[in-house]
C-alpha positions as CSV (number, residue, x, y, z in Angstrom):
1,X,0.0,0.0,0.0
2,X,0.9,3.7,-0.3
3,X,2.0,6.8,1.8
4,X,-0.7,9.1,2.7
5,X,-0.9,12.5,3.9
6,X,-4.0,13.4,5.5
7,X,-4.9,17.1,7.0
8,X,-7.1,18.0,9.5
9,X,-7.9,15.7,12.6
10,X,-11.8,16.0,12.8
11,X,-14.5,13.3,11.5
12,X,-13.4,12.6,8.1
13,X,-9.7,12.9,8.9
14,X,-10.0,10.1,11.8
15,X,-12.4,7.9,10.0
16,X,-10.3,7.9,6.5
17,X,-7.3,7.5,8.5
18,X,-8.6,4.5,10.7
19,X,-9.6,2.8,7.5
20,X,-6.4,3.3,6.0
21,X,-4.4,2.2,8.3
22,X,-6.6,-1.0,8.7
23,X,-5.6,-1.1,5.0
24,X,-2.1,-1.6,5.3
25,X,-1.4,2.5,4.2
26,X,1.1,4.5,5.5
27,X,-0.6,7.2,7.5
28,X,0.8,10.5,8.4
29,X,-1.8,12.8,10.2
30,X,-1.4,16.2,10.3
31,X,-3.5,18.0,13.2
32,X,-4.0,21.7,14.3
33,X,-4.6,20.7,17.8
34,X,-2.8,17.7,20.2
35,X,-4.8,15.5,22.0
36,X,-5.4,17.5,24.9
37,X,-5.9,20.6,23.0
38,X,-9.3,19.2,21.6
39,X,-10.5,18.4,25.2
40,X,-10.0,21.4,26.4
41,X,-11.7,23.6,23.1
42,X,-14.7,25.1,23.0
43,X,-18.4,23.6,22.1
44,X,-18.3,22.1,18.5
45,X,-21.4,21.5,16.4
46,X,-23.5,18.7,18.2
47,X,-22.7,15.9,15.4
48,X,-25.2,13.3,15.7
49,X,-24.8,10.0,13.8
50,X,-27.1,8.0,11.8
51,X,-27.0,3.9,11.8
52,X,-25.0,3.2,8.9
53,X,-21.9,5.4,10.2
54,X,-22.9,4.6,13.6
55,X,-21.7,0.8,12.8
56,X,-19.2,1.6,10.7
57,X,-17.6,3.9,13.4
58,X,-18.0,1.1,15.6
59,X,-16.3,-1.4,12.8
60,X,-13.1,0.4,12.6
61,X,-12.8,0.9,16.3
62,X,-13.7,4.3,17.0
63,X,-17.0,3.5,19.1
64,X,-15.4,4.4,22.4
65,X,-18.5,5.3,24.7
66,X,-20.7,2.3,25.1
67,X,-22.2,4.3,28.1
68,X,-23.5,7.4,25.9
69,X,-26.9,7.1,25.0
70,X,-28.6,5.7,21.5
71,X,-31.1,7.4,20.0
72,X,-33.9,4.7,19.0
73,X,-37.0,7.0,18.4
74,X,-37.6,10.8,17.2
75,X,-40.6,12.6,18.0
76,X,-41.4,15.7,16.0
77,X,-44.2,18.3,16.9
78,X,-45.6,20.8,14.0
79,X,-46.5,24.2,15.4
80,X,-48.6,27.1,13.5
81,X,-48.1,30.8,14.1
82,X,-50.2,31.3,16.6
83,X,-48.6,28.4,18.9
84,X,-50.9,25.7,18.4
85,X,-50.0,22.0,18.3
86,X,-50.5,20.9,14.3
87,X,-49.7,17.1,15.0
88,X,-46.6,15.1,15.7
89,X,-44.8,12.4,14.2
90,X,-43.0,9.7,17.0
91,X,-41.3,6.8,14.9
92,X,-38.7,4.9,15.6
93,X,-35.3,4.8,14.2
94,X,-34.1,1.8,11.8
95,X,-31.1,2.0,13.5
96,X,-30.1,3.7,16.5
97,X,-28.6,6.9,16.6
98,X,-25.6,8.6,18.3
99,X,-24.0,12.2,19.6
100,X,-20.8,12.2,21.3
101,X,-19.0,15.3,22.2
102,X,-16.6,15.8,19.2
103,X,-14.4,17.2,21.8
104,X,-14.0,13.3,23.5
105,X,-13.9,11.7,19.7
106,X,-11.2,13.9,18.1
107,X,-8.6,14.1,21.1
108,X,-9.3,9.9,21.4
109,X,-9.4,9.2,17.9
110,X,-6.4,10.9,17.5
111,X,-4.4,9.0,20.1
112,X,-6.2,5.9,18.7
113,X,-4.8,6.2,15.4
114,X,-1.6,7.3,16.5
115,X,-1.2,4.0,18.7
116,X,-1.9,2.0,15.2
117,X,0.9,3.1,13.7
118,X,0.1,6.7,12.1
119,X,2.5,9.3,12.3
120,X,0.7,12.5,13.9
121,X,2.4,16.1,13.4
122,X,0.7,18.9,15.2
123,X,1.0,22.3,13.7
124,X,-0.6,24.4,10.8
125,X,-0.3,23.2,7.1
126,X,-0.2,26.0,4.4
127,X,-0.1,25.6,0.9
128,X,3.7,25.6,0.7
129,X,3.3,22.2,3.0
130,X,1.3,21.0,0.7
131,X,3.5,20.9,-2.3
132,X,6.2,19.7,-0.3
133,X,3.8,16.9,1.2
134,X,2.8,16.3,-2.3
135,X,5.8,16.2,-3.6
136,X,6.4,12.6,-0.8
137,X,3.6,11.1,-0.5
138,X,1.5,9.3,-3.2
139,X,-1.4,11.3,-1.9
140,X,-2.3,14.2,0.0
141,X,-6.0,14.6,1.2
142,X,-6.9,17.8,3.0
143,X,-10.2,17.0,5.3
144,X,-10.2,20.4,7.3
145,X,-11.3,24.2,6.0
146,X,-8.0,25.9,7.8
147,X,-8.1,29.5,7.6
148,X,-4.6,28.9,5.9
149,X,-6.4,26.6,3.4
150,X,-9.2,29.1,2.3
151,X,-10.1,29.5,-1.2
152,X,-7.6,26.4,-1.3
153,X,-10.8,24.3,-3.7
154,X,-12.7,26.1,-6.1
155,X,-17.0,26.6,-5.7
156,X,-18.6,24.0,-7.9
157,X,-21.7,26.9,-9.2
158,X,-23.5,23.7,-10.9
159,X,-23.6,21.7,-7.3
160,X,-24.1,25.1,-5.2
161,X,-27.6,26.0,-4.6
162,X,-27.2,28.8,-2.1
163,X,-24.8,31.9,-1.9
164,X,-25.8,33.1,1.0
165,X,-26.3,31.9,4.5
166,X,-30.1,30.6,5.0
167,X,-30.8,30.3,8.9
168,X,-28.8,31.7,11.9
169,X,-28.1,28.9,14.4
170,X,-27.3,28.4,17.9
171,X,-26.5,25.3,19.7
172,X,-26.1,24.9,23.6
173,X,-25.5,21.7,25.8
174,X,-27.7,21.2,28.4
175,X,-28.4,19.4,31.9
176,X,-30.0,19.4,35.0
177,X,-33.9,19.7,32.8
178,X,-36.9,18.2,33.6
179,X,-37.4,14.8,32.2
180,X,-40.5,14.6,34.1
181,X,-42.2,17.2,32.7
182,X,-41.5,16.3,29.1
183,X,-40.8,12.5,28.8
184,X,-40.6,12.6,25.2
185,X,-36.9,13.8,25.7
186,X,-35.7,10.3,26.5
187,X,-35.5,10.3,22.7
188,X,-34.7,13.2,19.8
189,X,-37.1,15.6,19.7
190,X,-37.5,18.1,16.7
191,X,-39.8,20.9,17.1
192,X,-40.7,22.8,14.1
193,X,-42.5,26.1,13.4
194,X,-42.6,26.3,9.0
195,X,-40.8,29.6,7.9
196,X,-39.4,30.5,11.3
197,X,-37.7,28.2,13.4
198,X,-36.4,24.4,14.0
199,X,-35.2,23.0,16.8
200,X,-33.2,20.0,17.8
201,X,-33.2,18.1,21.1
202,X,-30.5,15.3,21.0
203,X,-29.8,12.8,23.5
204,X,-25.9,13.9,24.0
205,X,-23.0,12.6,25.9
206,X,-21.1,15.8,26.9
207,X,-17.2,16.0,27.6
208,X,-18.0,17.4,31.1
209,X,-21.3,15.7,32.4
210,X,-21.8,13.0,30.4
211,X,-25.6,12.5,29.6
212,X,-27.0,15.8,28.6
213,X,-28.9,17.1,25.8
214,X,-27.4,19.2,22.6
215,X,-29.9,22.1,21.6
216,X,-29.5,23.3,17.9
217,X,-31.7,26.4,17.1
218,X,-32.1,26.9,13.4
219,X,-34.0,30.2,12.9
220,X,-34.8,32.0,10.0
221,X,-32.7,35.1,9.1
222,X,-34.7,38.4,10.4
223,X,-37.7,35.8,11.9
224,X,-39.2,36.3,15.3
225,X,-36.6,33.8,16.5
226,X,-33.4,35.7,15.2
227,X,-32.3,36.9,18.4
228,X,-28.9,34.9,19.2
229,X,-26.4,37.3,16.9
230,X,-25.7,39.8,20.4
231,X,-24.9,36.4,22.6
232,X,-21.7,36.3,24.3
233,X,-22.1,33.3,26.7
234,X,-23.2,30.4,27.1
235,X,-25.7,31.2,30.7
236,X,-26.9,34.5,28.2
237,X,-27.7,32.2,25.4
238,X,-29.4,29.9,27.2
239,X,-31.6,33.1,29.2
240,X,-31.9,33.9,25.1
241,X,-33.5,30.7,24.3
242,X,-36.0,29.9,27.1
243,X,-37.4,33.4,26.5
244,X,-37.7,32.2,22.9
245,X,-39.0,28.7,23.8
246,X,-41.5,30.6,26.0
247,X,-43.1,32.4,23.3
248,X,-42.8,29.9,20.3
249,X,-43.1,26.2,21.9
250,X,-44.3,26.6,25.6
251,X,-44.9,22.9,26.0
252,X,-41.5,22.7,26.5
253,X,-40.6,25.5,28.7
254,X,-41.2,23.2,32.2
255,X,-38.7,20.8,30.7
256,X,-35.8,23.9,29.6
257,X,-36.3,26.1,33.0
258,X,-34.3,24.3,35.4
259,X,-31.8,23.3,32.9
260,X,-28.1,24.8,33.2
261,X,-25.6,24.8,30.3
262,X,-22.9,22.0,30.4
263,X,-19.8,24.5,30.9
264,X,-19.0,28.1,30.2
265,X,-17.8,27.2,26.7
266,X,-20.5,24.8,25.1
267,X,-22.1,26.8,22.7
268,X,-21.9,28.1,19.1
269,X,-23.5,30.5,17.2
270,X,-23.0,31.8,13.7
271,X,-24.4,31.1,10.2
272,X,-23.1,29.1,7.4
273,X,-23.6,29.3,3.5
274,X,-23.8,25.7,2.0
275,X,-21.1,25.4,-0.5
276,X,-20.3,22.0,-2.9
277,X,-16.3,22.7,-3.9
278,X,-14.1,20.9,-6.9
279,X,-13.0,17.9,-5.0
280,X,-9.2,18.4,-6.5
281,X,-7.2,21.5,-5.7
282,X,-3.8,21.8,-8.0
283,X,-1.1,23.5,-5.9
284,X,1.4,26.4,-7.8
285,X,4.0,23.8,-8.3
286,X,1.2,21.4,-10.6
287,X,0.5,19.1,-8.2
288,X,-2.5,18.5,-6.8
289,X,-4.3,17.5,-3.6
290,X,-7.8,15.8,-2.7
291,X,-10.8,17.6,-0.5
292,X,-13.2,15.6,1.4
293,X,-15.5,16.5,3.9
294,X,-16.1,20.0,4.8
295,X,-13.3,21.0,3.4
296,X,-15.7,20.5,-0.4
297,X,-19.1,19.1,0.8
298,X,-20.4,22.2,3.5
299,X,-24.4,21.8,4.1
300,X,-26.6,23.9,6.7
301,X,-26.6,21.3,10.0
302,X,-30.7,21.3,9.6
303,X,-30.7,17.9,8.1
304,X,-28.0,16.8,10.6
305,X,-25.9,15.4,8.0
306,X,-22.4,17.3,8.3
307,X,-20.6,14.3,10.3
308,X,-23.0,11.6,8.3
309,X,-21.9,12.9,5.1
310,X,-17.8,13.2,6.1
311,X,-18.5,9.9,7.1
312,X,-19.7,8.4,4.2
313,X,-17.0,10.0,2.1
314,X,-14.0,8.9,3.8
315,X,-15.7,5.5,3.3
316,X,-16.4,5.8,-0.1
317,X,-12.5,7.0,-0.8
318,X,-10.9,4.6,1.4
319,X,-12.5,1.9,-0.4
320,X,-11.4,3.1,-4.1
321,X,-7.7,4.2,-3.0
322,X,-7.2,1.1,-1.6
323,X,-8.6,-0.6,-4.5
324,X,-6.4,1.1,-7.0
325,X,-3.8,-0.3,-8.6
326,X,-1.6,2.8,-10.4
327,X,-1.1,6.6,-9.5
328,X,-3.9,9.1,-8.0
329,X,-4.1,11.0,-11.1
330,X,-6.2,14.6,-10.6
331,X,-8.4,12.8,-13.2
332,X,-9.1,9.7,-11.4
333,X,-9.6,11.5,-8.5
334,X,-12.3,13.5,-10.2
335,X,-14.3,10.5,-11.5
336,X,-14.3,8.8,-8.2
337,X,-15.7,12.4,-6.3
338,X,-17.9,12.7,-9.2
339,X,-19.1,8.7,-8.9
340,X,-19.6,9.7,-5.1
341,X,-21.8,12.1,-5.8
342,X,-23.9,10.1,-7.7
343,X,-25.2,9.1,-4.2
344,X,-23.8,12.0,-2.4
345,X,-25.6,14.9,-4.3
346,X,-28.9,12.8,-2.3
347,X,-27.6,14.5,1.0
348,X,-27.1,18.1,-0.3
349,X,-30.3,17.6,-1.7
350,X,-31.8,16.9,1.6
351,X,-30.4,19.0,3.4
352,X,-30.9,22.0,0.8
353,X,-34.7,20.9,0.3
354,X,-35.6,21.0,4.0
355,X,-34.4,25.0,3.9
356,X,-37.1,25.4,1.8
357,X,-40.5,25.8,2.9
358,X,-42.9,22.5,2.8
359,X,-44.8,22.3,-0.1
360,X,-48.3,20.5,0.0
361,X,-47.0,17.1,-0.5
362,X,-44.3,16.7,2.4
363,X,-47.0,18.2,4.5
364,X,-49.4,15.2,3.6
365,X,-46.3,12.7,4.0
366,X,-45.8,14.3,7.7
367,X,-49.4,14.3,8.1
368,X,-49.6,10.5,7.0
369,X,-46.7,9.5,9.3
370,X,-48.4,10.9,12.4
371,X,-51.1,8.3,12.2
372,X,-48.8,5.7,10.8
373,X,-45.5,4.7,12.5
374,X,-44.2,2.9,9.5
375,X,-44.6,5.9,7.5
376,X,-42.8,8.0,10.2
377,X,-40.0,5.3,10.2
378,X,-39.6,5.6,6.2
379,X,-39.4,9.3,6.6
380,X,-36.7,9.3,9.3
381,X,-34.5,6.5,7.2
382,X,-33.6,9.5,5.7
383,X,-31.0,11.3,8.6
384,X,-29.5,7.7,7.7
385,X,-30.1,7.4,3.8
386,X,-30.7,10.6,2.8
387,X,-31.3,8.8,-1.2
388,X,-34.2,6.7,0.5
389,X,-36.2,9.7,0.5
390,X,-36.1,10.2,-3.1
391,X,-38.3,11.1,-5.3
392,X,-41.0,10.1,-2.8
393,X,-40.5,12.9,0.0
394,X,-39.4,15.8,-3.2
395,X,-41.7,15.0,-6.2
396,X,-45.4,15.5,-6.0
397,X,-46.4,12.4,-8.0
398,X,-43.7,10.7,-6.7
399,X,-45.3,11.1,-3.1
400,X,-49.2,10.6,-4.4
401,X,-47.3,7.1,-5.3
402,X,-45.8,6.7,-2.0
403,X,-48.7,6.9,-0.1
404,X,-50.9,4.8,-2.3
405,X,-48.8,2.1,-2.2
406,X,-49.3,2.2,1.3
407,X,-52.9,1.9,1.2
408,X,-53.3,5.7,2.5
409,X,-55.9,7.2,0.2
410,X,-57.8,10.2,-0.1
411,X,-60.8,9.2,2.6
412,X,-57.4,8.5,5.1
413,X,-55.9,12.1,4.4
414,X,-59.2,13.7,5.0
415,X,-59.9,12.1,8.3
416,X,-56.2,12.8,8.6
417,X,-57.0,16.5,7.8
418,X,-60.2,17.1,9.8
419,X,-58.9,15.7,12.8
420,X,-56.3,18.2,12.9
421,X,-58.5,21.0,12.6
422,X,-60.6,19.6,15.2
423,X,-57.2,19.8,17.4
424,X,-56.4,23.3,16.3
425,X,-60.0,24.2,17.2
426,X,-60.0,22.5,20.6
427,X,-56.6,24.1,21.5
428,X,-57.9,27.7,20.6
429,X,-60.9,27.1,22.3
430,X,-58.7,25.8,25.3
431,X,-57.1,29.2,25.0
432,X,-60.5,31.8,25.3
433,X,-61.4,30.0,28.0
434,X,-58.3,30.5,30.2
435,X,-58.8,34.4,29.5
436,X,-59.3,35.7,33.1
437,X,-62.6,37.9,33.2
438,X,-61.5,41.2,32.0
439,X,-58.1,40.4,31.1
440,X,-56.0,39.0,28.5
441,X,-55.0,35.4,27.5
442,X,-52.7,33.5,30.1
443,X,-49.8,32.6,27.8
């Protein structure tokens, strides 16, 4: 087998170099942090994994927590604008689920791989690195968006949707909550209001506390739930998201009031443009190096699919380098991203088509899987798959198809559809008559 360099020590890095190594490569990974730099960094994105790269984490090794918590079912509630309960989908996973603080996974993973045999160098890589790494190894692959690195892979305009950022997030890890008060948080919980905010409820196994629960606030830019860009803590962006929680989805306020963030440092806010890059970058002196994860493939985190899909890459390429028999031409390196994507483009897709509002058709699919757990099942195979959800969940006929096949026809929808206005009615109803006499609506 061959020499490898490979940059950047987060999920793709680890996993591609794990494989590798199992390969028989030569490994030498380079990393911006040591070990004990990663455990003591700030929050990082809540990174939640979906069967397939659940087990395959767990096949090369890197499964280190059999204590952290799986994630078996998700439970999604549908708000409208005036805070009434829509319906909810609860539906169990194929496979289960798991979030472990990246903090924990990249400073082990990196000793881990480092005790197989690869060759770890802390420091910075520029682009003069690169041609000198280039220039001894059969192959570099640069896994990491370092500042150092940027505008280091071209935008792909024929795979990039968006050019400009389309939700402003926050993400927090929590304890100390009510499970009492809200027992559907055993499990993930999504809680969605179309057009203004999303948020995400993972089971999580923190750095500091262990069980815990990752928050991820996806809110849309200039919304009523846009109020994170002045947050400088995490106690003040916690205050910051009760209030909103309070005014948007007060079913779950009980459960958030006691709750206390994990550490000073365990949050994130910002917003991020989704971006597909040419996967092969040619350096001044002609040669060229390899992107994978982030570093080319960078979707919003609302389809949770940024570790899934770094996953899934480093798969896919450690699979065809070790296959291949000859040198890692730019060329051949361009069909094998551009064979990758054949499946791949499924998760931008996903990821892109849940920024846009639901049209008619995915609300009748959500509707259908409320009432039917195999539905629900088949809709959350997709965090997994995203390609299972194609054309069914995205193409109108595709979706009339879908549900037919599944014996849910137009009589079932309109049951389906009358007994959620019958909810919405009783819930507004339920609302005039907690107005105190000559007073406004409790909240």
């Amino acid at each position: 087998m061959g020499t490898i360099a490979v940059i950047g020590a987060g999920q793709a890095g680890l996993v591609l170099s794990a494989a590798l190594l199992r390969a028989g490569w030569r490994v030498t990974l380079y990393s911006d942090r040591t070990a004990d730099d990663h455990l003591g960094d700030r929050g990082r994105p809540t990174a939640c994994l979906f069967g397939d790269q659940v087990e395959y984490e767990a096949d090369l090794g890197l499964s280190l927590w059999p204590e952290a918590s799986r994630v078996r079912r998700i439970h999604l509630d549908l708000f409208t604008d005036d805070r009434s309960l829509a319906f909810s989908v609860d539906a169990p996973l194929r496979k289960p689920a798991l979030a472990v603080d990246q903090r924990l996974k990249f400073s082990a993973g990196l000793r881990e791989v480092e005790r197989r045999g690869a060759s770890v160098v802390i420091g910075t890589v520029g682009v003069d690195d690169l041609d000198r790494l280039a220039a001894s190894h059969d192959l570099v692959v640069v896994t990491a968006g370092h500042k150092s690195l940027t505008g280091l892979f071209e935008r792909d305009p024929a795979r990039s949707v968006h050019s400009e950022p389309q939700r402003s997030l926050f993400m927090v890890n929590i304890h100390g909550y009510d499970m009492a008060a809200r027992p559907e948080h055993r499990e993930g919980v999504f809680s969605f209001l179309p057009g203004t905010l999303e948020v995400f409820w993972i089971p999580f196994f923190d750095k500091d506390v262990g069980e815990s629960r990752s928050i991820v606030v996806e809110a849309t830019p200039g919304g009523r739930a846009d109020r994170f860009g002045d947050v400088t803590s995490a106690d003040e962006g916690l205050a910051v998201l009760k209030s909103v929680v309070d005014d948007l989805f007060p079913h779950e306020s009980e459960f958030l009031r006691p709750a206390r963030a994990t550490s000073p440092v365990t949050w994130i806010k910002g917003q991020i443009v989704p971006v597909v890059r040419k996967p092969v970058a040619v350096l001044p002196s002609g040669r060229h190096v390899l992107g994978l994860g982030d570093a080319v493939v960078l979707n919003d985190p609302l389809a949770g699919q940024g570790a899934n899909n770094a996953t899934r890459m480093a798969r896919f390429f450690a699979e065809e380098l070790a296959a291949h028999d000859g040198p890692f031409t730019a060329a051949w390196l361009t069909e094998r991203f551009d064979e990758w994507w054949e499946h791949g483009c499924y998760t931008s897709d996903f990821s892109n088509g849940l920024l846009a509002p639901l049209n008619d058709e995915q609300k009748t699919v959500m509707l259908a899987a409320s009432r039917r757990e195999d539905i629900g099942e088949q809709l959350w195979e997709g965090f997994n798959d995203p390609s299972s959800l194609f054309p069914w969940f995205f193409d109108a006929a595709a979706t009339r198809e879908f549900l037919a096949r599944r014996n849910v026809g137009k009589l079932d929808l309109l049951r389906y559809k009358l007994g959620v206005g019958a909810n919405l009615l009783g819930q507004k109803a339920s609302r005039l008559f907690r107005r105190p006499l000559g007073g406004t609506a409790s909240p």
